[in-house]
N, C-alpha and C positions, 0 to 999 in steps of 0.2 A: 472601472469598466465602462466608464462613459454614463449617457444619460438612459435611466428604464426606457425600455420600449414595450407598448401593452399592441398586442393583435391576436387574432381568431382565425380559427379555420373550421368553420361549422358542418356540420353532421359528422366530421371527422375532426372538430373545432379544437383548436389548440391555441389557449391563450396563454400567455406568459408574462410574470409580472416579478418586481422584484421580492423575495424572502427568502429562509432556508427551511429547509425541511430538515429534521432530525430521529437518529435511529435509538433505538434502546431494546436493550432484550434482557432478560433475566435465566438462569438456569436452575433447573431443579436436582432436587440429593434423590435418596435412597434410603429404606428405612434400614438402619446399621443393623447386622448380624453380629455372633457373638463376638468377643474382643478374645480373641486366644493369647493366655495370662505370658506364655514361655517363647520366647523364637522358636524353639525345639518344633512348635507346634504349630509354628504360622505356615511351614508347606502344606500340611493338609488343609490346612484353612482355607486357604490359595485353591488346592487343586479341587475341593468340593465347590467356591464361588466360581469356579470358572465351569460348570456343572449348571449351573441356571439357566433354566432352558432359554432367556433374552440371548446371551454367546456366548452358546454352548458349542456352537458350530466355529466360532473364530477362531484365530489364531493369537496368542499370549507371548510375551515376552518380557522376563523383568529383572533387573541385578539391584542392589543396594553393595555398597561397600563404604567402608569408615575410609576418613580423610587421614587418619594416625599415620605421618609417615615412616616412621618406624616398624608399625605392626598393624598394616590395615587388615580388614578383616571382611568377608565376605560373609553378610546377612541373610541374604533369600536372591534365588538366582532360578530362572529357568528357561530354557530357550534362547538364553542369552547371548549366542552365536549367530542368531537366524536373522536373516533379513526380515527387516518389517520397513511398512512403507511411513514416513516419521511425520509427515503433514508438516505442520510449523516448526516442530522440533529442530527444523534443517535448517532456522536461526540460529540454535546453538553452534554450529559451525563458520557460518558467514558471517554472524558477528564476533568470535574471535577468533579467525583468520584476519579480519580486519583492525581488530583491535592489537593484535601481535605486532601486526605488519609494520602497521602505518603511527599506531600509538594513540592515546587520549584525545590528544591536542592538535589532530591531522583537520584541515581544513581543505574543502576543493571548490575557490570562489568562482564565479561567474564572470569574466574577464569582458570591458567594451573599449576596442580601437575604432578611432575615429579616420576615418578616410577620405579626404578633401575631392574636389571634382580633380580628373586630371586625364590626358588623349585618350583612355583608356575604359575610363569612368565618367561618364557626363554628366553624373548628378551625386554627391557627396551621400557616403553612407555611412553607417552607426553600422560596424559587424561586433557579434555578439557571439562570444563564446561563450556555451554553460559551462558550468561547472560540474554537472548531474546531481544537483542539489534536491533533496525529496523534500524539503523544509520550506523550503521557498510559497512566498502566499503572493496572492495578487496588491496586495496591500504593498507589500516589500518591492514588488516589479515599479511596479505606478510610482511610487518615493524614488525608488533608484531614476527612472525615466526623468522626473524632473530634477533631479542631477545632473543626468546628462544633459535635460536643457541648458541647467547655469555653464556647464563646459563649454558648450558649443551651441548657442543659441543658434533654433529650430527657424532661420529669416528668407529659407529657399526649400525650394520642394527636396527632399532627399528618403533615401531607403535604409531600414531596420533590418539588416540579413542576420536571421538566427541558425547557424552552424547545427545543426539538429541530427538525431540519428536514432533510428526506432531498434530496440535490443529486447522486444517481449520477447522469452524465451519460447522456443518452438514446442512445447511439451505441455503446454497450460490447456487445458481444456476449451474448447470454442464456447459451451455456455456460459464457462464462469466469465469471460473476456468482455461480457455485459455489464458486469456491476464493478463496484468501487474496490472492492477488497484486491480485482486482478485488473487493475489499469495500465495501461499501456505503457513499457517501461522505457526510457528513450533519456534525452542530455536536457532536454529542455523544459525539466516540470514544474509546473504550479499548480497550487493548492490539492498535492496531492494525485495529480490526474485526474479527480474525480467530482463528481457534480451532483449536489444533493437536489432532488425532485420532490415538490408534493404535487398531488394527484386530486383534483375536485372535479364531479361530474355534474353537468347545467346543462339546461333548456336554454335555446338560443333563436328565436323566432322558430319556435317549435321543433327543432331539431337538437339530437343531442350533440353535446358540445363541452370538449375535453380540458379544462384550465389547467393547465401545469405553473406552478408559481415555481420562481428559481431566481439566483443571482446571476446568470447568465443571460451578456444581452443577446435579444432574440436574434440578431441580424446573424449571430453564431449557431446560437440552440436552431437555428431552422435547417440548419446545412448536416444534422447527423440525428435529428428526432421528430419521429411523423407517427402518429396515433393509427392504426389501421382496423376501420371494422368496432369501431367504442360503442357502446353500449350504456347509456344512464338505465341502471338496472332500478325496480320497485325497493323503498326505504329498508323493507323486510327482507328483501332476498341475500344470498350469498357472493362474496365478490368472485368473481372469477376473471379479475387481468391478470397480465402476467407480463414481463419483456423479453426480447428476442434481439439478436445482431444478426439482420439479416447477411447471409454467407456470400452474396455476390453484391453487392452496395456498402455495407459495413454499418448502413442505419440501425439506430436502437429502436423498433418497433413497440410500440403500447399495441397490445391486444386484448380483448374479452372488454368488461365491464365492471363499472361500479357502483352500488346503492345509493339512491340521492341522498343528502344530507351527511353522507360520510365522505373522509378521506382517506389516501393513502402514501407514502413515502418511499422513497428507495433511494440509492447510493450510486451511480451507474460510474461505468468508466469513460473520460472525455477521449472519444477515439481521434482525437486531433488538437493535442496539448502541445506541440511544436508548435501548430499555427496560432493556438489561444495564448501562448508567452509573446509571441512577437506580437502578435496584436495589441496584443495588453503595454509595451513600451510604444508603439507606431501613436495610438491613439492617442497616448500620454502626450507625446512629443507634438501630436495636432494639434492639441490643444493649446500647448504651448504655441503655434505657431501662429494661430490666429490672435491669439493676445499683443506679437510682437509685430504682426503686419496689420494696419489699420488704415490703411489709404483711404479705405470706404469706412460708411457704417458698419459695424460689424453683425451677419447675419450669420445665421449655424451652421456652421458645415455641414457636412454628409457626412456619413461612418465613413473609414478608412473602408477601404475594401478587404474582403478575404481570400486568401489559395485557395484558387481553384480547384481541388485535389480530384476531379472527375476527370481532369486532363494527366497536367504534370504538377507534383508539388513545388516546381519554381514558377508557373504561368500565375500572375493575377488575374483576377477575372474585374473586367472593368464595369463600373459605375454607369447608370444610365448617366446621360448629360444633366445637367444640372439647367436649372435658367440662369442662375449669376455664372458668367462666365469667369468670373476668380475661382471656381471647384469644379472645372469642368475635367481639371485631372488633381490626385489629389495630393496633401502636401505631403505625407510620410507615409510611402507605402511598404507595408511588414511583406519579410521574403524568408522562405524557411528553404533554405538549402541541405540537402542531405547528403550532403559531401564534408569531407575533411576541410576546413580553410587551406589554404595555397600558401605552401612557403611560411618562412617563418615570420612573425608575427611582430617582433623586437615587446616592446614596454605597452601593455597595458592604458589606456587613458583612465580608463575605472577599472573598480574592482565589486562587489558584490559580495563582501563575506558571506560564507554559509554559515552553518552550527558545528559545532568539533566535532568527533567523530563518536568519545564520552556521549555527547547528548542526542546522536544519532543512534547507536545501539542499544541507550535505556527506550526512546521511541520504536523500535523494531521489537525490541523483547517485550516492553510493557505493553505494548496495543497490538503485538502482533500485525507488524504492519511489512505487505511485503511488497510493496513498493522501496521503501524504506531498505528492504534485506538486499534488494535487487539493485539497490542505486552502491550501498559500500562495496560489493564484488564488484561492480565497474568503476570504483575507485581503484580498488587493488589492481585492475589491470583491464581495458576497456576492450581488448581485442580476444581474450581469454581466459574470462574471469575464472571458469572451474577450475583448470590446470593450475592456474594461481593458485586458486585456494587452496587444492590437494598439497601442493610443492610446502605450502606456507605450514600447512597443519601437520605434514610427512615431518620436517624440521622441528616440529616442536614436541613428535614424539609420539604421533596417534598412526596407528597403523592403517596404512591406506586399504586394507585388502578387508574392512571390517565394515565399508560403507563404499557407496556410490552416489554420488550426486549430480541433479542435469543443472538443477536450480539454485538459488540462495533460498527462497523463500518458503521451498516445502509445498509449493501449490502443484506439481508436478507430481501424478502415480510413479514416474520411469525412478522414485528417490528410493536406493535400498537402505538401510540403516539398519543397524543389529545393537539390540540393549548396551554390548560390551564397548563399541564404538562411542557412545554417548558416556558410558560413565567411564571411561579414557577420558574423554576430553576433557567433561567438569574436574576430573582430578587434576588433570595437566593447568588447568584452567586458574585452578584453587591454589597452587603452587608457584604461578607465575607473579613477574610485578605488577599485572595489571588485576590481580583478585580481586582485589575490592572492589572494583570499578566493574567488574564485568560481572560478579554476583549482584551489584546492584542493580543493575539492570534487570534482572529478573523480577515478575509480579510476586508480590508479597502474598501468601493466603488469607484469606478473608479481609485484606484491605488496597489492595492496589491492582490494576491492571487487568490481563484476561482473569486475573485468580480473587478480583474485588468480590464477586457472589459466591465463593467457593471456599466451604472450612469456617464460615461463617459459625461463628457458637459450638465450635467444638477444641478440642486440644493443641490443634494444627495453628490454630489461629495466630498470624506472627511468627509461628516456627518454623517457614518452608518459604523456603524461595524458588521459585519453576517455573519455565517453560513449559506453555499449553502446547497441543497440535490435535485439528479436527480437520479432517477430510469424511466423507459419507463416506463410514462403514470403516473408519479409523478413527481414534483415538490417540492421545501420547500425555504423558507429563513425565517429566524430567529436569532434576536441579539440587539441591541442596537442604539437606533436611538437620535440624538442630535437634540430635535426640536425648531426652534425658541419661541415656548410661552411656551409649557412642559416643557421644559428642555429633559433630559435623558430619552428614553420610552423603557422599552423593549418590545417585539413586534414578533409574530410569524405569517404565513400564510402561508397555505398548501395547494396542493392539490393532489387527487389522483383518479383512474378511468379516467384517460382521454385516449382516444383516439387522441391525437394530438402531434404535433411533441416540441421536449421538447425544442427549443427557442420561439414555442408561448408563452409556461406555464411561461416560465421565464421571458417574456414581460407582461404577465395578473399578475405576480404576481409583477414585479417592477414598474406599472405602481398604483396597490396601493398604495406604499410604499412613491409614488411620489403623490399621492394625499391627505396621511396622512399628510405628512412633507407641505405642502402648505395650508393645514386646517388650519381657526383659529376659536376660541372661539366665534365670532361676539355676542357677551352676549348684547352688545349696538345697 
C-alpha cells in the first residue's frame, strides 16, 4: 500500500496512521429447562418453550428428519411449510448450488493482458480482468503487480484499467451497507471489501481531535471518511459515537463522541474497492518504475492519483504539479472501467489464481461471510445469479415452490424460506458426491466457526454441524445432527418476528437442539 502517511484534521481532527483494529464478541446460553426423557414428549416441551414471554409473540418453525435412506423418519416438525425469513441460512443454498455446479476444484482467476502503445492507444496498458475472487488480499495484488513488472518492465508512463462492475444486491438495507459484514459486492475485491478502524480521542492545541489508525493510506481513507461533530467526551462518561453512510455523498461519517483515554473499533465497508484494487497494482508497478528510470538522482514520487468518483468513475482526478518536472504527470495511472472489456481477449499474459471453490464455501459457511456467498452466485452465472441458482437447485431435486431467494447471503428481509426447504436440501446434500465436503464446511459445535462459543460443555459438543443465521428479530440454525439412537438427522429451526434480543433466540433455539439430541425412542 505504499508508504504510511500520518495527518489531522483538528476539532474535527482525523489522523491516520498505520495498524489494525480487531473485533471479538462472545454469546451468551440460557439456563436449560427440563430434558423431556421420550420424543413422544418433546412437542409439548417445544410448544410450552415457545410460551416464554422473551418470544412468545414470534413466529417458530422447525422439522428434524433422519438421513436412513431407507426409512427416514420424521422427529419434531412444526410449521414447517411456512415461510420464514432464514438470515445466513440462505448460505445453505448458494453454497451448494455452487458446489453442484461448478465442483470442489472450480477456480475463477484474475486474468492481466498486456496492451503495447498503438494509433489507437498512446500509452501501453496493463487491462485487468477479475476474477470475483473474495480471497484476494492486498499482500497477493502487490506480489502479483511485481510480476507483472518482471513481464513487462514498467520503463514508460502506462495505465492499470481494472474491468470492474458493482453487483451489491438492491435489497440489503442502507444501514447495514456501512460496515464490513455488507461490503460492497463487485469483480474487483481485496481484503474482503472491508477496512478494519480504530477509534482514539485527543486534544490537539486544544481542540478535540479524532485519530483513527488503519492500514489504509490516507491519500484513499480521505476520499470516503470524515468525522462530523466529534466529541472528546470526560474519561467517566458513556460513549455515544456511532457511523453513518451518508445517503447523498456515500461518505462513512463518525458522529457523537468518546471518553478520553478509551478506544473503539469497527469493521466498515470500503465503498470504493474497484478503485482501491487498481490502485493497489498502479502503485506496485510506480514503484517499480522509479527503480528502472534513474537518469536523475532518485527522489519520491508523488502517490499515483485516485478516480475521481465525484465526477465519472473513468475521469482521474490530476496531481497538483509537482516541482521536479520527471512527476509532473504520473507513471502508472489506475483506471476502473465499469464496462465489459471489448471483444475478445485471446490468451491471458498472467493469471492470478484464486482459492477452489472447496475452500471458498468452508470460508462462507464457517465465518459466515457474505461477501464470500455473493462472489460464488456470480461465479455460477454473473448476469443472473438467482435464476442460476433456482435452475441448479430445481435439478438436484428441491422443490422450488418451498423458498424464495433475492440474495446469496441471507442479509436480505425480501428471503422466504420454509424449515422443509432447508431439510430438502441438507438431505439432497448428504446424498450427493460432494457430502463430505459440503458438511464440512459447516461450523462444528462448541469448536469452530460462528458455532465456536455455542454448545460449549454440554452433549452437543462435536455432534452438530450448522449453519447459524442472525438478522434482528431472526434467528436460524440448521445442519446435521449425530444422534445417539437416529444416527445422522438433518434438522432445521427458525425463527422470525421476534422482538427480543438475538442471544435469547439463540438460547430458545439451542436449547431444542439439546432436547432433541437427549430424546429417545422409549417404544418400551
Amino acid at each position: 500500500m505504499g508508504d504510511r502517511i500520518k495527518g489531522r484534521w483538528a476539532a474535527q481532527g482525523l489522523a491516520a496512521i498505520g495498524a489494525i483494529g480487531l473485533l471479538g464478541a462472545g454469546v451468551a446460553g440460557a439456563t436449560e429447562p427440563a430434558q423431556p426423557r421420550c420424543l413422544a414428549d418433546l412437542p409439548a416441551a417445544i410448544a410450552q418453550w415457545q410460551q416464554d414471554p422473551r418470544w412468545a409473540r414470534s413466529h417458530w418453525g422447525f422439522l428434524a428428519r433422519t438421513l436412513d435412506p431407507a426409512n427416514p423418519q420424521t422427529l419434531i416438525q412444526g410449521q414447517a411449510q411456512q415461510f420464514f425469513v432464514p438470515a445466513s441460512n440462505a448460505k445453505l443454498f448458494s453454497t451448494a448450488a455452487a458446489l453442484a455446479a461448478l465442483g470442489p476444484e472450480f477456480r475463477s482467476p484474475t486474468r492481466a493482458y498486456w496492451r503495447p502503445k498503438s494509433a489507437t492507444q498512446p500509452r501501453p496498458a496493463w487491462w485487468i480482468v477479475p476474477g470475483g475472487d473474495p480471497t484476494i488480499t492486498h499482500q497477493q495484488l502487490q506480489a502479483w503487480a511485481d510480476l507483472l513488472a518482471t513481464l513487462h518492465p514498467p520503463t514508460e508512463a502506462l495505465d492499470v484499467v481494472v474491468f470492474d462492475r458493482s453487483e451489491t444486491p438492491p435489497s440489503w438495507e442502507w444501514d447495514d451497507l456501512t460496515y464490513g459484514y455488507a461490503p460492497v459486492v463487485n469483480r474487483a475485491m481485496v481484503d474482503r471489501n472491508a477496512v478494519s478502524l480504530t477509534f482514539r480521542p485527543q486534544f490537539l492545541d486544544g481542540a478535540p481531535s479524532l485519530e483513527v489508525q488503519t492500514q489504509e493510506p490516507v491519500e484513499g481513507l480521505l476520499n470516503w471518511f470524515q468525522p462530523r461533530e466529534f466529541q472528546a467526551l470526560p474519561a467517566d462518561a458513556e460513549p455515544t459515537w456511532q457511523l453513518q453512510r451518508d445517503r447523498q455523498t456515500g461518505l462513512i461519517l463518525f458522529t457523537g463522541g468518546l471518553p478520553m483515554g478509551t478506544s473503539a473499533q469497527a469493521e466498515v465497508a470500503h465503498p470504493r474497492p474497484g478503485q482501491k484494487f487498481a490502485w493497489l497494482i498502479a502503485d506496485r508497478l510506480s514503484e517499480q518504475f522509479f527503480r528502472q528510470v534513474r537518469s536523475h538522482p532518485l527522489v519520491a514520487p508523488p502517490p499515483p492519483p485516485t478516480v475521481n468518483w465525484q465526477r465519472s468513475p473513468l475521469e482521474v482526478a490530476p496531481l497538483p504539479a509537482p516541482a521536479d518536472d520527471r512527476f509532473r504527470n504520473p507513471p502508472v495511472v489506475p483506471i476502473v472501467n465499469l464496462r465489459n472489456p471489448p471483444g475478445p481477449l485471446g490468451q491471458p499474459t498472467a493469471e492470478l489464481a484464486s482459492a477452489n471453490l472447496a475452500a471458498v464455501i468452508s470460508q462462507v459457511n464457517q465465518a459466515s461471510d457474505n461477501l464470500g456467498a455473493e462472489a460464488l452466485l456470480r461465479w455460477l452465472d454473473s448476469d443472473r445469479p438467482m435464476d442460476r441458482l433456482t435452475t441448479v437447485l430445481t435439478d438436484l431435486g428441491l422443490d422450488p415452490t418451498a423458498y424464495r431467494l433475492v440474495d446469496g447471503a441471507g442479509l436480505s428481509r425480501q428471503n422466504l424460506v420454509s424449515p422443509e426447504a432447508i431439510v430438502q436440501l441438507l438431505t439432497i446434500m448428504a446424498r450427493s458426491p460432494h457430502a463430505q465436503i459440503y458438511e464440512n464446511s459447516l461450523p462444528i459445535a462448541g469448536e469452530t466457526g460462528t458455532l465456536a462459543n455455542r454448545f460449549r460443555d454440554t452433549p452437543l459438543a462435536g455432534q452438530l454441524r450448522a449453519k447459524t443465521g442472525t438478522l434482528t428479530g431472526v434467528a436460524a440454525l440448521s445442519g446435521y445432527l449425530n444422534h445417539p439412537e437416529w444416527g445422522p438427522v438433518a434438522f432445521s429451526l427458525m425463527i422470525d418476528h421476534a422482538n427480543t434480543p438475538t442471544r435469547d433466540l439463540r438460547a430458545a433455539l439451542d436449547q431444542v437442539v439439546l432436547w432433541l439430541y437427549g430424546a429417545r425412542s422409549c417404544a418400551n
